[in-house]
BALOBA-1460 file (C-alpha; in Angstrom, 3 decimals):
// residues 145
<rec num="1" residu="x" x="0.000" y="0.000" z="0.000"/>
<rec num="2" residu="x" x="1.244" y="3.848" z="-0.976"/>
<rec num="3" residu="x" x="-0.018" y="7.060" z="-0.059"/>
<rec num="4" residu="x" x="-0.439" y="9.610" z="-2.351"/>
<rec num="5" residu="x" x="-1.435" y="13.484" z="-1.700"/>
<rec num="6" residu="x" x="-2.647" y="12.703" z="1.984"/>
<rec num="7" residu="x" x="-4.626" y="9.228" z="1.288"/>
<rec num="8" residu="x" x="-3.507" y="5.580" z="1.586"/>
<rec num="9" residu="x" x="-4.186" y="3.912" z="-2.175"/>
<rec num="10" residu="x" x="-5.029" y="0.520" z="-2.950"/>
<rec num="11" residu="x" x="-6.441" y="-1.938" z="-5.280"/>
<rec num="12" residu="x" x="-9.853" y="-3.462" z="-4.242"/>
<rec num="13" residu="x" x="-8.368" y="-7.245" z="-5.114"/>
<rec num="14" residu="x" x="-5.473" y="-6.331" z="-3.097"/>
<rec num="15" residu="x" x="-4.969" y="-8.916" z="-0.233"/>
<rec num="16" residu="x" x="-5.562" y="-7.221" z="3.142"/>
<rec num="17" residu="x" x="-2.621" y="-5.048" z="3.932"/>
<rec num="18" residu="x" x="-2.708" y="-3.096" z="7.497"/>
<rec num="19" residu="x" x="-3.131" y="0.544" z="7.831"/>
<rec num="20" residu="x" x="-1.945" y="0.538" z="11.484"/>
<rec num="21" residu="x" x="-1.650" y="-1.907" z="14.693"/>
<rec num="22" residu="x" x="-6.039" y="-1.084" z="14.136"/>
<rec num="23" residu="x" x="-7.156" y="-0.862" z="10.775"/>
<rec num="24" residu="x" x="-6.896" y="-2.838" z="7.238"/>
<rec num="25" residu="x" x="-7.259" y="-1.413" z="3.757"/>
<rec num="26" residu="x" x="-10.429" y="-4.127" z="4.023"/>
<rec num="27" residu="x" x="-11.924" y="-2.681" z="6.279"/>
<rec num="28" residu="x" x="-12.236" y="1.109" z="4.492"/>
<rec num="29" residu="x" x="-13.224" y="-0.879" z="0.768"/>
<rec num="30" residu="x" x="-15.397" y="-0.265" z="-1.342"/>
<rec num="31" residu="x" x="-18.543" y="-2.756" z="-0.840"/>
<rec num="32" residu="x" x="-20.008" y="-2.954" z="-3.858"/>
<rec num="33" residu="x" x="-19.258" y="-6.038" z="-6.087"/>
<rec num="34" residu="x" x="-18.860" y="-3.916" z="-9.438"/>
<rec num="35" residu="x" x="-16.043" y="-4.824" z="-11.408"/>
<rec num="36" residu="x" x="-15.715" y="-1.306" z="-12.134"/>
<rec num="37" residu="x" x="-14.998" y="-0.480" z="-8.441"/>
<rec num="38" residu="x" x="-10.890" y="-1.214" z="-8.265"/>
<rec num="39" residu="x" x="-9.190" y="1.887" z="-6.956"/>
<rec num="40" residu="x" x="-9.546" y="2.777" z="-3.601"/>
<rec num="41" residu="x" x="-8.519" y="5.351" z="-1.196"/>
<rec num="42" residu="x" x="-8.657" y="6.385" z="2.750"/>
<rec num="43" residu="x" x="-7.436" y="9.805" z="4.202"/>
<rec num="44" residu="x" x="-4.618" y="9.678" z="6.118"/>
<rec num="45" residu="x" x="-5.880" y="12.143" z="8.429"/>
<rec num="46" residu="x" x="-9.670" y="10.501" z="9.013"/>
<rec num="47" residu="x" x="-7.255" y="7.273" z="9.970"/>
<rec num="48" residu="x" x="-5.226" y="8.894" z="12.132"/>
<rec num="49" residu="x" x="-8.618" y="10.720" z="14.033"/>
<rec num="50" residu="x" x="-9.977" y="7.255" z="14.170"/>
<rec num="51" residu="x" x="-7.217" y="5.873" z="15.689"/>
<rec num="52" residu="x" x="-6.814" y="8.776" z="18.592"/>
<rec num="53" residu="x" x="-10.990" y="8.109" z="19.442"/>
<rec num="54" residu="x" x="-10.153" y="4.408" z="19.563"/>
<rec num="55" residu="x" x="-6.964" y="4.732" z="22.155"/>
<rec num="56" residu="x" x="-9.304" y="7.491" z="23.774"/>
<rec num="57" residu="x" x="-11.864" y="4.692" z="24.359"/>
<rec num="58" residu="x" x="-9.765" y="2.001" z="25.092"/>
<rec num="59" residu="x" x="-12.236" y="-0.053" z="22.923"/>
<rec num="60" residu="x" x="-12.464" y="-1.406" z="19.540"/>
<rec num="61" residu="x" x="-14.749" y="0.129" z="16.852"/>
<rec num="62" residu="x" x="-16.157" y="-1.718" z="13.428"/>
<rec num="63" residu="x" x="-15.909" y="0.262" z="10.479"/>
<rec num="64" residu="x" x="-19.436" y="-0.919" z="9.073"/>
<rec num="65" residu="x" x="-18.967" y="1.776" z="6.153"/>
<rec num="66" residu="x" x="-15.448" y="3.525" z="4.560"/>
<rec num="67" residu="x" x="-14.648" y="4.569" z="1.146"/>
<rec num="68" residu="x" x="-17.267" y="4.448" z="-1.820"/>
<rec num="69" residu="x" x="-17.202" y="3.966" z="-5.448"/>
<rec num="70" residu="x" x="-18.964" y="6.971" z="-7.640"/>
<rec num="71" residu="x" x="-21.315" y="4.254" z="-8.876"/>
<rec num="72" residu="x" x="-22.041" y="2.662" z="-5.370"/>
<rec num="73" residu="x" x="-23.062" y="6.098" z="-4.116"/>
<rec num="74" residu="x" x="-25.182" y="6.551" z="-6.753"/>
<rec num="75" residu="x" x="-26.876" y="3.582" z="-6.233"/>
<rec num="76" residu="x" x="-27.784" y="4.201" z="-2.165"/>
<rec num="77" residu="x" x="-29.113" y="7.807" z="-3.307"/>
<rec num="78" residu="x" x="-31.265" y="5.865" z="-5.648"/>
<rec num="79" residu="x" x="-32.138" y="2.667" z="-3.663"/>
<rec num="80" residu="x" x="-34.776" y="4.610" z="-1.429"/>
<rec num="81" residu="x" x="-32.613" y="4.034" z="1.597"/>
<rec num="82" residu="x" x="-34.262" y="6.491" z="4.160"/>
<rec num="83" residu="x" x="-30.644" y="7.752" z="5.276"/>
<rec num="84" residu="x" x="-29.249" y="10.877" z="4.410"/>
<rec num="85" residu="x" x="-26.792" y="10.569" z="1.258"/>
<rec num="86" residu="x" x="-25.467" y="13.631" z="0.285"/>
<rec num="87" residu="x" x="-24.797" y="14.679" z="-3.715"/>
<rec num="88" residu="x" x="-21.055" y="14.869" z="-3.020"/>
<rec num="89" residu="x" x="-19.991" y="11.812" z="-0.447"/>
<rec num="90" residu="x" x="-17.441" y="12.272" z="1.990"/>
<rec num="91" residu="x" x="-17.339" y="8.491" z="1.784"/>
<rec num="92" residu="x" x="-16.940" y="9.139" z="-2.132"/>
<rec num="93" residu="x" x="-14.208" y="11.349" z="-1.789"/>
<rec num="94" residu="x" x="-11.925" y="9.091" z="1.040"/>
<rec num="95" residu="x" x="-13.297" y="11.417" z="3.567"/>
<rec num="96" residu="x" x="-15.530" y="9.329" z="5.777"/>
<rec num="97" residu="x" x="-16.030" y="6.359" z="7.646"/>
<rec num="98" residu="x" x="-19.179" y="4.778" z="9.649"/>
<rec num="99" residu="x" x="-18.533" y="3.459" z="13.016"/>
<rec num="100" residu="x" x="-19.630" y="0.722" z="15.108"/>
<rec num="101" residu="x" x="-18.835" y="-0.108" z="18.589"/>
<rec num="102" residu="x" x="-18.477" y="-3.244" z="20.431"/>
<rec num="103" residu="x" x="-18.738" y="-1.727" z="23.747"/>
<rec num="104" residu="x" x="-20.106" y="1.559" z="25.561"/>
<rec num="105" residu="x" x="-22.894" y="3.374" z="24.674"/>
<rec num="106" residu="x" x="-23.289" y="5.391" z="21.684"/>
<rec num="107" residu="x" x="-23.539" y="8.584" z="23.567"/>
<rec num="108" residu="x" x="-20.232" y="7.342" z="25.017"/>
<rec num="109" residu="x" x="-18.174" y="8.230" z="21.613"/>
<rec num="110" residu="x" x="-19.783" y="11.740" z="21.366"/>
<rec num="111" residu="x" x="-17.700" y="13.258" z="23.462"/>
<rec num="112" residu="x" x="-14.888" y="12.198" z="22.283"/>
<rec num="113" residu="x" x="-15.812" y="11.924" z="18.681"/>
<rec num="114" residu="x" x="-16.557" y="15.954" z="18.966"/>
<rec num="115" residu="x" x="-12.349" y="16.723" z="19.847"/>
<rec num="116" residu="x" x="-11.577" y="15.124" z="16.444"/>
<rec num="117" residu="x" x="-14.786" y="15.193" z="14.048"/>
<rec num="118" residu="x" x="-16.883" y="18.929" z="13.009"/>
<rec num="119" residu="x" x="-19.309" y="16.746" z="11.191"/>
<rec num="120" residu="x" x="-21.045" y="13.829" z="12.891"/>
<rec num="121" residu="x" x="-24.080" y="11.767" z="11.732"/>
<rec num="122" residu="x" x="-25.758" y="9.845" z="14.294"/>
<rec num="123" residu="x" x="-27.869" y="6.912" z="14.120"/>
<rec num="124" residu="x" x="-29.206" y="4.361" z="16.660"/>
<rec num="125" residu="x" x="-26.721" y="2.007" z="16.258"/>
<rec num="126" residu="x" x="-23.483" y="3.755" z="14.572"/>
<rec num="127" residu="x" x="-22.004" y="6.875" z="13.669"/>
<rec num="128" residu="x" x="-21.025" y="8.520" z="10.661"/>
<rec num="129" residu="x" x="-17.529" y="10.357" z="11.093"/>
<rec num="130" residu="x" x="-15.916" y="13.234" z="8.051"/>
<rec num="131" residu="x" x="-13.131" y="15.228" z="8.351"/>
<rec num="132" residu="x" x="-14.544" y="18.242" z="6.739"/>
<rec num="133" residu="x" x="-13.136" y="21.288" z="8.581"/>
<rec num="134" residu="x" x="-16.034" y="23.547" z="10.494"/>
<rec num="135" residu="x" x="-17.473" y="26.276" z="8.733"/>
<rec num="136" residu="x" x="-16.707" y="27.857" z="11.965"/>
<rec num="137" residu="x" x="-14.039" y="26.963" z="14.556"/>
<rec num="138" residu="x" x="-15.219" y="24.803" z="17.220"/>
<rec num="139" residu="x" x="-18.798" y="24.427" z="16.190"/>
<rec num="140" residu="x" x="-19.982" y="20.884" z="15.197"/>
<rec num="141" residu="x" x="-22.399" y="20.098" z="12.614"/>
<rec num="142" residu="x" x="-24.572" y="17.270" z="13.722"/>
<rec num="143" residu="x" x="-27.342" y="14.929" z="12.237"/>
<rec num="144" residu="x" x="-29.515" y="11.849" z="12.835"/>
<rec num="145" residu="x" x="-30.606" y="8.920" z="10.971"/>
């Protein structure tokens, strides 16, 4: 695996390589079966914010959602899915990752989430985390599922 202009590369039928002692380039993939889908990408910096909240928690997370094809984004704004999907993804663009946790509460990761994240999506059972900087410093921009 490389990294090129701030984001680790790969090829989706790359065998597993890891990001860090936490993550694999799995993990962030593309999970659409297109054959189309083959490059992939994952920001540097959204791994390296993951990995403080997960040493901040002591407590492993499950990335249930990472990067996304163009054509597998366009397909979950058209499938219906009662989520908000935004025109231009963060998960599209190597930006964003949805989170699952294996222990604590949701409202647990907040907190924590809030030192690292300005934009945080939250749903019942996960939470969607981008690295877009705040329109205005300090200030969070939050949603729910």
């Amino acid at each position: 695996m490389k990294t090129e202009n701030g984001y680790f590369v790969w090829k989706k039928a790359d065998a597993p390589q890891s990001i860090n002692k936490y993550f694999k380039t799995s993990e962030f993939s593309c999970q659409c079966k297109l054959e189309s889908c083959v490059d992939q990408k994952i920001s540097v910096d959204l791994i390296d914010r993951l990995t403080y909240l997960r040493e901040a928690k002591q407590s492993p997370m499950t990335i249930t959602s990472g990067f996304r094809c163009k054509q597998h984004q366009e397909n979950i704004r058209n499938s219906g899915v009662s989520t908000v999907v935004a025109k231009v993804s963060q998960h599209e663009l190597g930006n964003a990752a949805d989170i699952k946790f294996r222990a604590l509460r949701i409202e647990e990761w907040i907190a924590d989430a809030k030192t690292k994240f300005s934009y945080i999506g939250i749903a019942t059972n996960f939470l969607h985390l981008d690295i877009r900087p705040a329109k205005v410093k300090g200030e969070w921009v939050t949603w729910k599922y």
